[in-house]
N, C-alpha and C positions, 0 to 999 in steps of 0.2 A: 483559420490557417491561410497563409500568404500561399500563391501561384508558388514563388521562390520556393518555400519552405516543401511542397509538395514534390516538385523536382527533387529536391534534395534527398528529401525521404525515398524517392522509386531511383535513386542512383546506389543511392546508400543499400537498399536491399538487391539492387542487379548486383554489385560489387559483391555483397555478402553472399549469392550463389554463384558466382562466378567461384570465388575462394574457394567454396562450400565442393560444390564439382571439382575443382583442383587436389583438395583431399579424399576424396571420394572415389574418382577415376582421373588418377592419373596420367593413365593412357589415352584421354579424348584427346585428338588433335585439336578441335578447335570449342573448350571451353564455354565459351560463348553462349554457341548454340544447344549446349545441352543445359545449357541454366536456364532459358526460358521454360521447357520441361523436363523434368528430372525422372522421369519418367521414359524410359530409353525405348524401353521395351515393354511386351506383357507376358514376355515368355516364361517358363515354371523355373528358368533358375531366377531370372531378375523380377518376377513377379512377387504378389502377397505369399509369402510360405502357407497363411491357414487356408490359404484358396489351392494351393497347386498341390503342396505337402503335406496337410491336416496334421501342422503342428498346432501345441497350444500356442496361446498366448502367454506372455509374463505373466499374470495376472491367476492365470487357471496354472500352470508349474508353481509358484509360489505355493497354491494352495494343496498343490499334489505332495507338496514336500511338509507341509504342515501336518495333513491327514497321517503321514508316516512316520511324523514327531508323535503323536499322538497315541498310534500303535503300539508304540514300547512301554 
């Protein structure tokens, strides 16, 4: 892989979170800076739900909904 080509690719992915933060939070003033980490905060509303909330996962709901197919 060229120099060139490596630029390109880490411009190509800053643009894609840049966009990415634009649909996401709206309201950053300066886009930018919240795409190097997207990770804004680690507080329990914008943190992991199963860490703060002790929700499931998609994965375990899925299976919760199965287990209730099954019941009937």
């Amino acid at each position: 892989m060229s120099k060139d080509m490596t630029r390109a690719r880490r411009r190509h992915e800053r643009a894609r979170m840049v966009a990415k933060v634009r649909r996401i939070l709206p309201w950053a003033d300066v886009p930018q800076k919240v795409a190097d980490n997207m990770a804004v905060c680690s507080c329990w509303m914008c943190g992991n739900p199963r860490r703060y909330r002790i929700e499931l996962t998609m994965q375990e709901r899925r299976q919760a909904i199965r287990e209730l197919d099954w019941d009937h």
